[in-house]
C-alpha atoms as an extended CHARMM CRD file, in Angstrom:
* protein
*
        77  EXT
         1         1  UNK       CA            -16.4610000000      -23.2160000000       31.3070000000  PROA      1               0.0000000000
         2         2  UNK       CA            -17.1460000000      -19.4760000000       30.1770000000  PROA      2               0.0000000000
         3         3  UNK       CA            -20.2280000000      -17.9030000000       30.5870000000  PROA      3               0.0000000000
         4         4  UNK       CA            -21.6640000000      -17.6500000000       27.1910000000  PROA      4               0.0000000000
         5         5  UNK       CA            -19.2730000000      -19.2030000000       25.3570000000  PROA      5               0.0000000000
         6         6  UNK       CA            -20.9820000000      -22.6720000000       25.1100000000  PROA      6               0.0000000000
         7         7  UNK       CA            -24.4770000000      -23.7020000000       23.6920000000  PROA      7               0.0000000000
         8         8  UNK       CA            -26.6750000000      -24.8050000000       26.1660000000  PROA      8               0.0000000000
         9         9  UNK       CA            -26.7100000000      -28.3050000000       27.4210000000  PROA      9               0.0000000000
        10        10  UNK       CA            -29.4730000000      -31.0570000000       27.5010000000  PROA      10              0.0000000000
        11        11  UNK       CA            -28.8250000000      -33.8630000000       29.2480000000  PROA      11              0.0000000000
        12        12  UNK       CA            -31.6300000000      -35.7120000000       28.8750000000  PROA      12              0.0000000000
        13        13  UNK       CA            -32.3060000000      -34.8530000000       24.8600000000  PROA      13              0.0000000000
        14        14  UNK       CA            -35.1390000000      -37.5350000000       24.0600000000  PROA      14              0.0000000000
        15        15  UNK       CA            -34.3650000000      -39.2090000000       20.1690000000  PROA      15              0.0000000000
        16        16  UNK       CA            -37.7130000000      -39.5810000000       18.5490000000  PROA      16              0.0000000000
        17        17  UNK       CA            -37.7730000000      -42.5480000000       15.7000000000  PROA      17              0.0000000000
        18        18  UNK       CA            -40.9930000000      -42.5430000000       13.6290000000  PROA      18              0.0000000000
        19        19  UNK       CA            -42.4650000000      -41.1090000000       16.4690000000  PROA      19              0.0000000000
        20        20  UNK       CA            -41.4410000000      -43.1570000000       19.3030000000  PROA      20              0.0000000000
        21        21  UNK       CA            -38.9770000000      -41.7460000000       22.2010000000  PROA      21              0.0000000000
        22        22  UNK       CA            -35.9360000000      -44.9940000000       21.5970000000  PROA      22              0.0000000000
        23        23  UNK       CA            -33.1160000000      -42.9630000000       23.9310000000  PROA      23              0.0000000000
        24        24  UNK       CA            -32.4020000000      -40.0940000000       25.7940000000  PROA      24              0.0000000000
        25        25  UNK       CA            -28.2290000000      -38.6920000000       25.3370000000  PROA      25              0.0000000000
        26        26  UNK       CA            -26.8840000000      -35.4870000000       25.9340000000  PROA      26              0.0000000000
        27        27  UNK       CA            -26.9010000000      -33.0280000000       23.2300000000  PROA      27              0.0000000000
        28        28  UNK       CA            -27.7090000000      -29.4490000000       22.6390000000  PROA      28              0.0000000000
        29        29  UNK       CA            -31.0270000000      -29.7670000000       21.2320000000  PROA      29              0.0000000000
        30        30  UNK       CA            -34.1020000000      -30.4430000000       24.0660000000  PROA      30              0.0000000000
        31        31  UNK       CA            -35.2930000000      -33.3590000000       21.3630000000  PROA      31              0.0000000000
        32        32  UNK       CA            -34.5130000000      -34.4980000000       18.1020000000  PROA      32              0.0000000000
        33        33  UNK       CA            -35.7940000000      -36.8750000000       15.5440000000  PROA      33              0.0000000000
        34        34  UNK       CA            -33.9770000000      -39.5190000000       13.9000000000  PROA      34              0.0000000000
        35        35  UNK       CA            -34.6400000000      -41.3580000000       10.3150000000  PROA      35              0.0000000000
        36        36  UNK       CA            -32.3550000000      -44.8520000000       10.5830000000  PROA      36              0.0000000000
        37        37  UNK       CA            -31.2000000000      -45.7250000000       14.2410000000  PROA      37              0.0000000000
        38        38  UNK       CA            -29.8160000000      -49.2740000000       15.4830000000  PROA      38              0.0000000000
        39        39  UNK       CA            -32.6950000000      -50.8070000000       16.1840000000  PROA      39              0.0000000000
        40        40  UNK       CA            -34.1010000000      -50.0850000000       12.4430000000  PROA      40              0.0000000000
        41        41  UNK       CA            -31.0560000000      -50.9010000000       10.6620000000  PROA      41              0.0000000000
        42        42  UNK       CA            -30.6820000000      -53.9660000000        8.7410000000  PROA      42              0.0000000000
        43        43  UNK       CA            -26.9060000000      -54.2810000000        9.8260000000  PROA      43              0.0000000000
        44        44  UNK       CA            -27.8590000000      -54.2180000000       13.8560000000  PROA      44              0.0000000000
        45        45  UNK       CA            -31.0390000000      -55.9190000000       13.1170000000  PROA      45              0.0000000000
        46        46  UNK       CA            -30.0770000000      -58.9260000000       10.4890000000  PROA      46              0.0000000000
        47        47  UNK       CA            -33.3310000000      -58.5310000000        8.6980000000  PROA      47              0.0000000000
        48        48  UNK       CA            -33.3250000000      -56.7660000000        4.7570000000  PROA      48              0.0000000000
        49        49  UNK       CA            -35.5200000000      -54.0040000000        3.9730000000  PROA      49              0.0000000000
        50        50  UNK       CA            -36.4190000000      -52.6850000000        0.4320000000  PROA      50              0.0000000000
        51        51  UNK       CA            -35.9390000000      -48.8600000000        0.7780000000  PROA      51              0.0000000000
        52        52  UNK       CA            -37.2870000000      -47.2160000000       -2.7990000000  PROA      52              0.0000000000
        53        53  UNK       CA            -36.2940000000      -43.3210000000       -2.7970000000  PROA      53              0.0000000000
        54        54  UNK       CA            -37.7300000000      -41.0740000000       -4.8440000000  PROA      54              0.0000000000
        55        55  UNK       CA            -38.7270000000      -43.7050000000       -7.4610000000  PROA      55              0.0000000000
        56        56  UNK       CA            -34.7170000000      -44.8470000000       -8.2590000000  PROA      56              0.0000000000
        57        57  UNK       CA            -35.5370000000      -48.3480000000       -9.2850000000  PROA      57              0.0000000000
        58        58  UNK       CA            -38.7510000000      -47.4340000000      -11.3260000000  PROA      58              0.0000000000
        59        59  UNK       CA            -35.7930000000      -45.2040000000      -12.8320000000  PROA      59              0.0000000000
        60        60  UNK       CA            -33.4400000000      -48.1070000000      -12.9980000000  PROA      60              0.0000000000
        61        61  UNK       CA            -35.6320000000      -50.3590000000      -14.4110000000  PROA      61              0.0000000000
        62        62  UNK       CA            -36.9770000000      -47.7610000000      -17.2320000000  PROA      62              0.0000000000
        63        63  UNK       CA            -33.6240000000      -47.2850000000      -18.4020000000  PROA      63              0.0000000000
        64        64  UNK       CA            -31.6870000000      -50.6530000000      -18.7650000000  PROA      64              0.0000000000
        65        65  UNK       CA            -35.5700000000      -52.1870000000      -20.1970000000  PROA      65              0.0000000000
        66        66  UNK       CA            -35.5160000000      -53.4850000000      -23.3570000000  PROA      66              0.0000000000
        67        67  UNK       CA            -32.5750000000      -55.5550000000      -24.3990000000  PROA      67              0.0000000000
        68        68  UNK       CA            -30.3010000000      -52.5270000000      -23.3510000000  PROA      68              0.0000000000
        69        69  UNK       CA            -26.9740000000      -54.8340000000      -22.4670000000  PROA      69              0.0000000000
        70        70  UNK       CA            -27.7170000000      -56.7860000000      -25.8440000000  PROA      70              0.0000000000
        71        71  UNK       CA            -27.0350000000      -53.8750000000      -28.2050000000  PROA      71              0.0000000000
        72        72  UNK       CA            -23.6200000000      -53.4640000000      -30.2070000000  PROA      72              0.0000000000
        73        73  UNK       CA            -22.3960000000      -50.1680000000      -28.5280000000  PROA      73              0.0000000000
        74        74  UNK       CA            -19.6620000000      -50.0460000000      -31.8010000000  PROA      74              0.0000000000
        75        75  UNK       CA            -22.4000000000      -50.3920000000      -34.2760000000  PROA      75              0.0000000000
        76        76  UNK       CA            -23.9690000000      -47.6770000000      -32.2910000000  PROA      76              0.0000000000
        77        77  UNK       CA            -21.6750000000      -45.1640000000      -33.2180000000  PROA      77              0.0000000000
C-alpha cells in the first residue's frame, strides 16, 4: 500500500449496541455504534417487536378513523 493514500486501519473496531460491546471487525473507525444488529433483529431472532417511529401509527390510525373505507369516493366528488 501507499503511504497516505489509505485511511487508517482498526482491526479490532469494537460495535457498541445500546451500549453493550456485541463484536469487534475491522474497520476504519476505533468504535462505532450500531441501532439493529443480528442478535436484535426479529428475522435472526424469530421473536416480533412493535417498533413505533416518530408516532406513524398514532398517524395511521388518525387518518383512516372514522368509517374512512365506508365513504362513496364518487359521491365525494
Amino acid at each position: 500500500m501507499k503511504d497516505k493514500t489509505h485511511p487508517q486501519y482498526f482491526p479490532e473496531c469494537k460495535v457498541h449496541f445500546r451500549g453493550q460491546v456485541v463484536m469487534t471487525v475491522g474497520a476504519t473507525v476505533p468504535e462505532m455504534s450500531v441501532e439493529v444488529w443480528s442478535g436484535s433483529h426479529p428475522f435472526f431472532t424469530g421473536q416480533k417487536t412493535f417498533v413505533d417511529t416518530a408516532g406513524r401509527v398514532e398517524r395511521f390510525q388518525r387518518k383512516f378513523a372514522g368509517g374512512y373505507f365506508g365513504k362513496d369516493k364518487k359521491a365525494a366528488k
